[in-house]
C-alpha positions as a Python dict, from the first residue, in 0.01 Angstrom:
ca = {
    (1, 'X'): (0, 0, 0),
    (2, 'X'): (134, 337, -111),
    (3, 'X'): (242, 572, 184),
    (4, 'X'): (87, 951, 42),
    (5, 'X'): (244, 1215, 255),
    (6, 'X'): (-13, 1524, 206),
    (7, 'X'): (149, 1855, 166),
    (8, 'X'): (-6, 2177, 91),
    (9, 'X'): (175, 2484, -50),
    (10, 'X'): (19, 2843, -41),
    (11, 'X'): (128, 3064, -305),
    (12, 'X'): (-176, 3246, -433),
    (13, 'X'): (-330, 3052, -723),
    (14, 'X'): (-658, 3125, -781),
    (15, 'X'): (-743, 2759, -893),
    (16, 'X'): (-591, 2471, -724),
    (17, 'X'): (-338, 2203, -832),
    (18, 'X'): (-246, 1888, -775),
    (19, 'X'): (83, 1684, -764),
    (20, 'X'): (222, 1413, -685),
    (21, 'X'): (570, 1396, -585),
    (22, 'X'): (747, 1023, -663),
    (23, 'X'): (1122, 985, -704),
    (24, 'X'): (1379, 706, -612),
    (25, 'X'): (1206, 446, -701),
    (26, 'X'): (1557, 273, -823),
    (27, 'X'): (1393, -8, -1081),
    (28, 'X'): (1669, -323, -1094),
    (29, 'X'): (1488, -478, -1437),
    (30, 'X'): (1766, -690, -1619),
    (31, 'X'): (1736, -956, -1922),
    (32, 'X'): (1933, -1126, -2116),
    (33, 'X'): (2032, -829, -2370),
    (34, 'X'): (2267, -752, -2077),
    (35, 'X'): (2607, -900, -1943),
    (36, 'X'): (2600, -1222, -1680),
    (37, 'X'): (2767, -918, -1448),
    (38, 'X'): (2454, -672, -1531),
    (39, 'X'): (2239, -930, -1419),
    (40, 'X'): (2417, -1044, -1141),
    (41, 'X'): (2438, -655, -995),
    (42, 'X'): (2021, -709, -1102),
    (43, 'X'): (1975, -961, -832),
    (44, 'X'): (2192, -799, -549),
    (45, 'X'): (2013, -441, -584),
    (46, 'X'): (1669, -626, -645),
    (47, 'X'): (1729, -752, -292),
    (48, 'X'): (1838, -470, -154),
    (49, 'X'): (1512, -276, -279),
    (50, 'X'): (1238, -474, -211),
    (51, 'X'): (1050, -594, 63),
    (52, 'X'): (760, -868, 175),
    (53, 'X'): (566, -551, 145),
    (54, 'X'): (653, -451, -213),
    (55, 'X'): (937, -424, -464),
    (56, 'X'): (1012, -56, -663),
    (57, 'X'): (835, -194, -1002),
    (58, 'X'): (491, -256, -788),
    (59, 'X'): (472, 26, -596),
    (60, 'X'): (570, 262, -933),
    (61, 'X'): (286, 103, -1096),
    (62, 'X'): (47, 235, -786),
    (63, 'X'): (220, 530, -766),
    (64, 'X'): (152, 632, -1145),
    (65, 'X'): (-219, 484, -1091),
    (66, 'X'): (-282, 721, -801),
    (67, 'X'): (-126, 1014, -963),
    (68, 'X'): (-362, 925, -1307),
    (69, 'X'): (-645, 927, -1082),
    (70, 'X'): (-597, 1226, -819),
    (71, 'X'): (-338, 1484, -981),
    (72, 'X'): (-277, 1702, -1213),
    (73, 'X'): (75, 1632, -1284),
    (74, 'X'): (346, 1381, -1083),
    (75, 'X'): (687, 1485, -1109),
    (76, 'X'): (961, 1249, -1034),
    (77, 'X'): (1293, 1376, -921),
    (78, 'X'): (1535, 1083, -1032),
    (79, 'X'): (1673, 764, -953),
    (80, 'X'): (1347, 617, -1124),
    (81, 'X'): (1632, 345, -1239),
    (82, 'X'): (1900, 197, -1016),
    (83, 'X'): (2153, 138, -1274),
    (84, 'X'): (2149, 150, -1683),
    (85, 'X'): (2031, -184, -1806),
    (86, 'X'): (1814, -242, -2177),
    (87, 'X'): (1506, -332, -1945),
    (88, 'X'): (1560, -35, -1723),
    (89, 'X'): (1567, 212, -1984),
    (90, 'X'): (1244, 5, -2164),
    (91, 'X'): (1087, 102, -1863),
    (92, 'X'): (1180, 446, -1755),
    (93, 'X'): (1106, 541, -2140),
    (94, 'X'): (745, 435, -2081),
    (95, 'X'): (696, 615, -1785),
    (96, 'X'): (933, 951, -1871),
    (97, 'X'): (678, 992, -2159),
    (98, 'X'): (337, 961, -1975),
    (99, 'X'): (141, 1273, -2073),
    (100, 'X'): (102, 1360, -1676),
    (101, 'X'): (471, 1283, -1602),
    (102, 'X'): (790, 1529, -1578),
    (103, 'X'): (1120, 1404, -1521),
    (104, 'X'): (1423, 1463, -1382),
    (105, 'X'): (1720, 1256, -1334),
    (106, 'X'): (1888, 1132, -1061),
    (107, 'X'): (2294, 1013, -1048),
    (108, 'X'): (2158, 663, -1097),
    (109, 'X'): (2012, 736, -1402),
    (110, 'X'): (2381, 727, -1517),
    (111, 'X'): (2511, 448, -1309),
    (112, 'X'): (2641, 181, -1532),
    (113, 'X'): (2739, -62, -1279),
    (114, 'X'): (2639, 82, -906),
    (115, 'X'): (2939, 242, -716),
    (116, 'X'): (3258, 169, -981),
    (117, 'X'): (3370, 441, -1102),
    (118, 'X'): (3418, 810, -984),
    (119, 'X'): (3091, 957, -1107),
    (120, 'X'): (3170, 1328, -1276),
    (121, 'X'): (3044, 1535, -1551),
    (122, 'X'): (3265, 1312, -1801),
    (123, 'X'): (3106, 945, -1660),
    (124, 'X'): (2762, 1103, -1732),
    (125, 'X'): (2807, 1191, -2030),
    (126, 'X'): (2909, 825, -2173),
    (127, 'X'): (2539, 689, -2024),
    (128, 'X'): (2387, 1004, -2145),
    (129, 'X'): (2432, 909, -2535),
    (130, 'X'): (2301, 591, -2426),
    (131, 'X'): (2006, 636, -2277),
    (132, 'X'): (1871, 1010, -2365),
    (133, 'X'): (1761, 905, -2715),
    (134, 'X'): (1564, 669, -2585),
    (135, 'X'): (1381, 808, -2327),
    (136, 'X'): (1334, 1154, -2553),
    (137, 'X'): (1374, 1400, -2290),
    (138, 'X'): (1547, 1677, -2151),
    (139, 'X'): (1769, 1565, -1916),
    (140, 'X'): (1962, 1887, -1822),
    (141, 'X'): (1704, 2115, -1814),
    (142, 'X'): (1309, 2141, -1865),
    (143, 'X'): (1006, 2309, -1750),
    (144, 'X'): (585, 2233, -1777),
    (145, 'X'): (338, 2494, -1714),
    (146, 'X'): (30, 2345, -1545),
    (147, 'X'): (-290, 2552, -1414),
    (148, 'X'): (-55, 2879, -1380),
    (149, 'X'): (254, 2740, -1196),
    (150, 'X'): (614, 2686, -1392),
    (151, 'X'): (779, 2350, -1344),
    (152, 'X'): (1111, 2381, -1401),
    (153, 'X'): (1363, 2055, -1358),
    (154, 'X'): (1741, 2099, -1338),
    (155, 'X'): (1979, 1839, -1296),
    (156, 'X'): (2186, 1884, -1040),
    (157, 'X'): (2316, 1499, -959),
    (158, 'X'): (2680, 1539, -852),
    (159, 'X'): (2597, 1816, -645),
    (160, 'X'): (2635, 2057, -911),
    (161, 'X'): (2455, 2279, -1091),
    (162, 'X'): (2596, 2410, -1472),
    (163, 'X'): (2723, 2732, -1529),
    (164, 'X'): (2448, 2803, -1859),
    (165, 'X'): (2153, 2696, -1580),
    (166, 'X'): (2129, 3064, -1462),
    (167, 'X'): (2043, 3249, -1787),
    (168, 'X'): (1776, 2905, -1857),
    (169, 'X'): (1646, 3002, -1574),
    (170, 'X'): (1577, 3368, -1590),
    (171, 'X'): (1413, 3290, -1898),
    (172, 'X'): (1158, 3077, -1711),
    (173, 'X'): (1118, 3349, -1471),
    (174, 'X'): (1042, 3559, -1775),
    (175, 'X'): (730, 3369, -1893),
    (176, 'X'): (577, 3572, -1580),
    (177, 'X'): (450, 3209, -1354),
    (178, 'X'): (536, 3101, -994),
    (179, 'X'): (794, 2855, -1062),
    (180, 'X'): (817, 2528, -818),
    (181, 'X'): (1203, 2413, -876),
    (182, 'X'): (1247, 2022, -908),
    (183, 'X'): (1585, 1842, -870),
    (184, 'X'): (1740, 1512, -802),
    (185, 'X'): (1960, 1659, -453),
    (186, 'X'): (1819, 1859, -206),
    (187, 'X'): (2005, 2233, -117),
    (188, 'X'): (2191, 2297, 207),
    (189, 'X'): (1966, 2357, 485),
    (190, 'X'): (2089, 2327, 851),
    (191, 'X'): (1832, 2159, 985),
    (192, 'X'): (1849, 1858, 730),
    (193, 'X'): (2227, 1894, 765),
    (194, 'X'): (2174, 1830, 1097),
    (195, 'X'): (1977, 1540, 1064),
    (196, 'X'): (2184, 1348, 817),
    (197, 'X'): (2489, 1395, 1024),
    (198, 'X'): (2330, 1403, 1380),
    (199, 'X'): (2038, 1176, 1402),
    (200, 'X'): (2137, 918, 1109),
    (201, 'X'): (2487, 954, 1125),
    (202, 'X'): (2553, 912, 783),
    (203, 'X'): (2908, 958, 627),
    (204, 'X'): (2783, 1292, 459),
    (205, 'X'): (2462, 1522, 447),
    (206, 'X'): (2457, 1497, 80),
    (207, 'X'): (2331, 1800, -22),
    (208, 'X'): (2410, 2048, -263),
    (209, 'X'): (2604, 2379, -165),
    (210, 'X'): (2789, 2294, 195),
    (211, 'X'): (3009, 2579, 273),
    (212, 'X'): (3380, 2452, 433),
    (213, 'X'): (3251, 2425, 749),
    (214, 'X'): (2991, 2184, 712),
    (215, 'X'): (3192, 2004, 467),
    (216, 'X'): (3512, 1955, 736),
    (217, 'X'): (3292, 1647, 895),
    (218, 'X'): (3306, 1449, 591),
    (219, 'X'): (3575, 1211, 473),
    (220, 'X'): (3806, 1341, 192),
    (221, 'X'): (3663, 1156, -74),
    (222, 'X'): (3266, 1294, 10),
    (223, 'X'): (3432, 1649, 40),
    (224, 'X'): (3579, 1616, -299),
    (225, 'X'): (3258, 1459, -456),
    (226, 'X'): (2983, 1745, -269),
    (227, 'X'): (3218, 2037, -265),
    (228, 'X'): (3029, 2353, -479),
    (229, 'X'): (3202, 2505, -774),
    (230, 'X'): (3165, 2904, -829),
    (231, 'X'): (2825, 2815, -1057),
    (232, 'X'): (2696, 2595, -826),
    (233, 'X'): (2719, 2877, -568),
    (234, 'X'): (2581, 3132, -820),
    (235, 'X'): (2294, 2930, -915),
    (236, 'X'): (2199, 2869, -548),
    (237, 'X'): (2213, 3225, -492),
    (238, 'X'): (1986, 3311, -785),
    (239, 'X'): (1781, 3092, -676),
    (240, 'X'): (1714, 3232, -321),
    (241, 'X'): (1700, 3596, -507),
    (242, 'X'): (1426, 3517, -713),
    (243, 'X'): (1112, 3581, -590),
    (244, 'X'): (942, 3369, -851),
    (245, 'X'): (1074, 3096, -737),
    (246, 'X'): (814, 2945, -432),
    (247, 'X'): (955, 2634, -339),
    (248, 'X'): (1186, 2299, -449),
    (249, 'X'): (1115, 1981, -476),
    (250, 'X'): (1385, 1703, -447),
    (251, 'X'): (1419, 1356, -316),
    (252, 'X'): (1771, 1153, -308),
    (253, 'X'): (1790, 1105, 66),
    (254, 'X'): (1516, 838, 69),
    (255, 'X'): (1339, 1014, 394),
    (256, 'X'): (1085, 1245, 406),
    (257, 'X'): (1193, 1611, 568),
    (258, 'X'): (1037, 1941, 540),
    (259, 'X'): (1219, 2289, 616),
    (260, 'X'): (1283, 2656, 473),
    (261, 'X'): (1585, 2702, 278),
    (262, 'X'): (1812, 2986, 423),
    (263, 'X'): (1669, 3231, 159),
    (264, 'X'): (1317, 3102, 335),
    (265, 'X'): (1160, 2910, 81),
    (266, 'X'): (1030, 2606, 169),
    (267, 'X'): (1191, 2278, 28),
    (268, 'X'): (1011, 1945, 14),
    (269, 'X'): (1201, 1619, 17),
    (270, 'X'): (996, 1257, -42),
    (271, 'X'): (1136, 977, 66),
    (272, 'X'): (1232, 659, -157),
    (273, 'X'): (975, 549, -445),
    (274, 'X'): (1080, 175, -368),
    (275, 'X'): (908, 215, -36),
    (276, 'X'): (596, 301, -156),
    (277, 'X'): (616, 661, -43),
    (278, 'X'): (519, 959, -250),
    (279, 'X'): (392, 1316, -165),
    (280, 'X'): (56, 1497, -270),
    (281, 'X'): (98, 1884, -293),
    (282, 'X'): (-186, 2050, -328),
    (283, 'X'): (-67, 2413, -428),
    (284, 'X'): (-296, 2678, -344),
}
């Protein structure tokens, strides 16, 4: 059964509208068109993703039944595959190009086998020629206006954001809308900060835009990897400048969490899609 976290989001609209928030589902679909190592990473991750309860490709169908049904869009905010296998991208092609759906990508979406290689601009790019034909979408950048709010996806998977992604932007902000940001990582916020590092001790926060200090309680390697570049910095910036911009929407983390960004916009993150957890935001 799915678990719908409801949400709503007041920013003015005169008619209301629905979403539904899915993302990290991480799908571990494998045949034979793949490599005996493809599959056997298949079977590992399948095991690590599923439960008695469900497994990711059941509770995406419910999830994309519900948001049919009760919304008027469902964004998902990456990871929809675990790793890039033929049957994976069958499947996230299908879904990517639902009339209701808008995508963005998650780091897995360019994960050829889970965890091998150090996973830069470079490593995307040899997964991106594979798979962006066939899912026919904008990866990097894309927006969907729906009952008078903008929907604008970046990618910002290794924790960065590009240096063109400004100037996309203000043309978004142009076109005159409330714009709802969606993207695979979640921005630096000190309360989630805090409860990465503090409550579930994990080895890093990871989220985009840690300053030095934050950063100095990870190990070398996570420092390296999450570490923002001068346009990463200037698109976070723009971003809290912009009064357009209401809120963002990411996932990544696979827990739910709920706080205002330093610039005081609120940012929504949904926990993991293989759980059966998605959110419903009704914006207002």
């Amino acid at each position: 059964m799915l678990k719908i976290i409801k949400t709503t989001v007041n920013i003015g609209l005169e008619k209301t509208v629905r979403i539904l928030h899915t993302t990290d589902t991480h799908l571990t679909l494998c045949d034979e068109r793949d490599n005996e190592r493809k599959r056997s990473l298949a079977l590992s991750r399948k095991a690590a993703f599923s439960s008695e309860s469900g497994s990711p490709e059941s509770y995406l169908e419910e999830t994309l039944e519900y948001g049919k049904k009760h919304c008027d869009l469902m964004v998902h905010t990456g990871d929809l595959i675990d790793f890039v296998s033929q049957a994976n991208i069958d499947k996230a092609a299908k879904v990517v190009k639902m009339p209701k759906v808008l995508f963005v990508p998650g780091n897995h979406e360019y994960s050829q086998y889970v965890g091998e290689a150090w996973e830069d601009s470079a490593y995307r790019m040899n997964s991106y020629m594979e798979i962006q034909p066939r899912l026919g979408v904008d990866l990097f950048f894309t927006s969907r206006q729906v009952g008078g709010v903008n929907f604008v996806g970046v990618d910002n998977v290794y924790y960065k954001f590009e240096d063109w992604y400004i100037s996309r932007l203000e043309t978004e902000v142009q076109k005159g809308l409330p714009i709802v940001l969606l993207m695979h990582n979640p921005l630096f916020e000190e309360s989630l900060y805090s409860f990465c590092m503090d409550e579930r001790h994990e080895a890093s926060a990871g989220i985009v835009g840690c300053d030095e200090e934050h950063l100095a309680r990870y190990s070398e390697y996570r420092a390296l990897q999450q570490r923002p570049d001068e346009a990463t910095k200037c698109f976070v910036d723009y971003i809290a400048s912009q009064p357009a911009v209401k809120a963002v929407i990411a996932g990544h983390l696979h827990f739910s969490f709920e706080s205002r960004l330093p610039c005081g916009k609120m940012q929504y993150v949904t926990g993991g899609g293989y759980e059966g957890i998605a959110r419903e935001i009704t914006i207002v």
